[in-house]
C-alpha positions in Angstrom: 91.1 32.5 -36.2 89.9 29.6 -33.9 88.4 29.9 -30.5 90.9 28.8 -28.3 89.2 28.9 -24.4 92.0 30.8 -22.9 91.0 33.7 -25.3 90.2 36.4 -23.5 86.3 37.8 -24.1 84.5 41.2 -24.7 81.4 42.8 -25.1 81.5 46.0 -27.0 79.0 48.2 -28.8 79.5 50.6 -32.4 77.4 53.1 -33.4 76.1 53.2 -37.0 75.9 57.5 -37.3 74.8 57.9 -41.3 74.5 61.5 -42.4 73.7 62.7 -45.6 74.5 59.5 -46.9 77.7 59.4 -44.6 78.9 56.3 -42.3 81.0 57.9 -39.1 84.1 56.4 -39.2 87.1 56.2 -36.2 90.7 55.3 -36.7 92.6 53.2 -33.6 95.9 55.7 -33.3 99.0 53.9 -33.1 100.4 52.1 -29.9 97.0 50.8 -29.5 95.6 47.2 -30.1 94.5 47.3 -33.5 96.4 50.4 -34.2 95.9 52.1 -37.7 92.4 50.3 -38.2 89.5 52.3 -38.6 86.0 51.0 -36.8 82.6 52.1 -35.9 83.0 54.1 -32.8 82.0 52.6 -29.4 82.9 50.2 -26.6 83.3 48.2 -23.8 80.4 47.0 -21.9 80.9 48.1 -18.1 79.1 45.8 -15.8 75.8 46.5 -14.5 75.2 48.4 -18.1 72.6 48.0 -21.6 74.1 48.2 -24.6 72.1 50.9 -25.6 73.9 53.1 -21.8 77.2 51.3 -22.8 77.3 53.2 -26.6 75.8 56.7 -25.7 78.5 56.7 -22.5 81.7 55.5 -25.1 80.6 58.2 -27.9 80.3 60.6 -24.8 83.8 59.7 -23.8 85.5 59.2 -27.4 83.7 61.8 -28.9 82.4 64.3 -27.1 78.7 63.5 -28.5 75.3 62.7 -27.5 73.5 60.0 -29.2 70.0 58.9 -29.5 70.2 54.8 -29.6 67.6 54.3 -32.1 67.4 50.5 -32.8 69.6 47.1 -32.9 71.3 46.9 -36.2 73.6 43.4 -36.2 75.4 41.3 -33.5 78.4 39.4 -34.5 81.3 37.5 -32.9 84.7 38.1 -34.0 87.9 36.6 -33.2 91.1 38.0 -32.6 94.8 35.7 -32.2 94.2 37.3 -28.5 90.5 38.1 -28.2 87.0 37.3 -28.5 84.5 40.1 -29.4 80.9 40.3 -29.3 80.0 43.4 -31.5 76.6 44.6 -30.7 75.7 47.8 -33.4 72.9 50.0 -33.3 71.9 52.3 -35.1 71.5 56.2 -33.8 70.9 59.8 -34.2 73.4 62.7 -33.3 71.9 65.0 -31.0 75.1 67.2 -30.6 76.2 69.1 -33.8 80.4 69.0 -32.8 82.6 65.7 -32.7 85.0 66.3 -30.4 87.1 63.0 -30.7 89.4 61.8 -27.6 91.1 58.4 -28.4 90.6 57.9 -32.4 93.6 60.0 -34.2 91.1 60.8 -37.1 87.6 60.8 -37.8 85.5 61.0 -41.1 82.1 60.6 -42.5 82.3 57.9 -45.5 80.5 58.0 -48.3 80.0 54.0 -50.0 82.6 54.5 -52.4 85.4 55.3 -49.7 84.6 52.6 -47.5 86.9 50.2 -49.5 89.8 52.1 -49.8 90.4 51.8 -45.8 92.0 49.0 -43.6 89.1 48.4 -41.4 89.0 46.1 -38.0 88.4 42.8 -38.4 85.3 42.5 -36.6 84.2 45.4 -38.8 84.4 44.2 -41.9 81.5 42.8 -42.1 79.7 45.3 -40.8 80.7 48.1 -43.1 79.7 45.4 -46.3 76.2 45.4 -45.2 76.3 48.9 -44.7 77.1 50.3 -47.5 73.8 49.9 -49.9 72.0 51.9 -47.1 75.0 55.2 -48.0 74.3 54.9 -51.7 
């Protein structure tokens, strides 16, 4: 896809939550941009936010968790026929044992050799390639 300046533009976050050799994993329910996909969970940057306040209020709100925002682990840009995404991923530590999940229709923990077999959002992609020699 190319930049077109009437694209509209984001700033989200993801959280890289590994496990036991697990990647947390979301899925976009139907009716939904991007519906179907599966992504690292996060989002939106509100204004007057860090990154780091951003991701531990989304995984509060999506999944009922609190996180420990450990360290930066990649910034990308993406781009979508209708938007432009800045993806900002850390990594970080679950500090609440139950997911609770509130707009993903499923949730799982990946292990490298099921990380393939999924339809993952575009500005994920990436992401989940570099990530998968740390699960193995």
């Amino acid at each position: 896809m190319v930049y077109t300046p009437t694209m509209r533009e984001v700033r989200v976050t993801a959280a890289v939550l590994i496990e036991d050799g697990r990647l947390l994993a979301a899925r976009r329910p139907a009716g939904v941009a991007r519906g179907g996909l599966w992504e690292l969970p996060g989002g939106k940057l509100e204004p007057g936010e860090t990154l780091q306040q951003c991701l531990a209020r989304e995984l509060g709100e999506e999944l009922g968790i609190e996180v420990e925002v450990e360290r930066p682990f990649e910034t990308l840009v993406h781009d979508y026929p209708d938007l432009r995404v800045e993806l900002n991923a850390f990594f970080c530590r679950r500090l609440t044992p139950t997911l609770r999940p509130t707009e993903h229709d499923r949730v799982r923990w990946l292990g490298a050799d099921e990380l393939d077999a999924l339809p993952w959002s575009g500005a994920d992609l990436p992401l989940v390639a570099r990530l998968k020699p740390l699960l193995r």
